[in-house]
C-alpha positions in Angstrom: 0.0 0.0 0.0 1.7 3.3 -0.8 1.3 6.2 1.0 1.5 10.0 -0.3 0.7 13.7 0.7 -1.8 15.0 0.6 -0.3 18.1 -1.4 0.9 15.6 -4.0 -2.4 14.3 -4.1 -4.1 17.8 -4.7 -1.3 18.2 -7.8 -1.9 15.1 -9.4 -5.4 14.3 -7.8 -6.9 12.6 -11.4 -4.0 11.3 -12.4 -4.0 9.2 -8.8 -7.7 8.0 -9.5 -7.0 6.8 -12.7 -4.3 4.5 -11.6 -6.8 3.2 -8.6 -9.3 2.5 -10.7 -6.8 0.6 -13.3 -4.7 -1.1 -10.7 -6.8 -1.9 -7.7 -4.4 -1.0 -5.2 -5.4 1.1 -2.3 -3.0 4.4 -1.4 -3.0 6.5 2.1 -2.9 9.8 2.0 -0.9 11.6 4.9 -1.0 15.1 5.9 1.8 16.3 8.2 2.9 12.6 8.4 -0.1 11.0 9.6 -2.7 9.3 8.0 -5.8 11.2 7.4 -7.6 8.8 4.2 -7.6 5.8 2.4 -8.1 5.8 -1.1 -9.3 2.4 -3.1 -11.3 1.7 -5.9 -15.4 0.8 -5.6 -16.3 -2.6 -4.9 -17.0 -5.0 -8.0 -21.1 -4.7 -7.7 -22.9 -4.4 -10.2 -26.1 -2.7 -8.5 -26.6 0.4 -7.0 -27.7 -0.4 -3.9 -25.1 -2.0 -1.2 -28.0 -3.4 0.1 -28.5 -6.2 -2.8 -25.0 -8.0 -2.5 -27.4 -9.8 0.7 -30.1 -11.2 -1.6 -31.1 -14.4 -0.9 -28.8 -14.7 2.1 -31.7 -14.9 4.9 -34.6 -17.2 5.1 -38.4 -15.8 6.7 -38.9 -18.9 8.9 -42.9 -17.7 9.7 -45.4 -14.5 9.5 -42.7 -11.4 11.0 -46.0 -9.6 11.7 -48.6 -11.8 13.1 -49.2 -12.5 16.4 -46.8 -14.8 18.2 -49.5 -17.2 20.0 -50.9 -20.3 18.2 -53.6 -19.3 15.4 -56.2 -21.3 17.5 -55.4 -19.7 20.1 -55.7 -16.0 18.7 -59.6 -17.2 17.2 -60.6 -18.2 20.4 -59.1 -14.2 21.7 -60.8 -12.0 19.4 -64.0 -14.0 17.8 -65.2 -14.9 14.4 -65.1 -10.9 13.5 -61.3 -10.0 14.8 -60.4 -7.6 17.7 -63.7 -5.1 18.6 -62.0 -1.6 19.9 -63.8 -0.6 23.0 -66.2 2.3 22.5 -68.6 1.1 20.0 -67.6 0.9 15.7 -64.1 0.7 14.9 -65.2 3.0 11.7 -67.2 5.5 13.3 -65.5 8.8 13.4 -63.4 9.8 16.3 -64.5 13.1 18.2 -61.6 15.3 19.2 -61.1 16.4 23.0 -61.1 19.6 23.9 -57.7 20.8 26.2 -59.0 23.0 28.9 -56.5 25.4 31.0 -55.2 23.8 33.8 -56.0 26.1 36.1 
């Protein structure tokens, strides 16, 4: 791995990527003597999202969303019709409540 400055780097700062992208090697770049980056080329993907290299590399054992208990045991909780919401119709419209000073 080479290193360089990081005033060389600003001279010739095209030139440098160029040879990155054409070699593959990776090259630090110092200022005042230490090392401040790290310069290599982009990885070999072909998509644009990092996120697609992990296709196909988990498996969805069951339903991430349902409920965790048995599925008899869930009818036998809610009912033929699902969870009622207390209060009357789940589609009814809600009425807002008022704040009042809190005095």
């Amino acid at each position: 791995m080479e290193s360089i400055n990081a005033s060389y780097f600003k001279a010739r700062c095209l030139k440098i990527l160029d040879r990155v992208r054409e070699t593959g090697e990776r090259i630090v770049i110092l200022k005042r003597g230490r090392p401040v980056a790290e310069l290599w080329p982009p990885s070999e993907s072909e998509s644009k999202y990092p996120q697609s290299e992990l296709k196909g590399t988990a498996t969805v054992v069951g339903d991430i969303v349902g409920p965790v208990v048995p599925e008899h045991y869930w009818d036998s909780l809610t009912g033929a019709g699902g969870i009622e919401e207390p209060g009357g119709d789940a589609n009814a419209p809600r009425k807002r409540s008022r704040r009042t000073g809190g005095e």
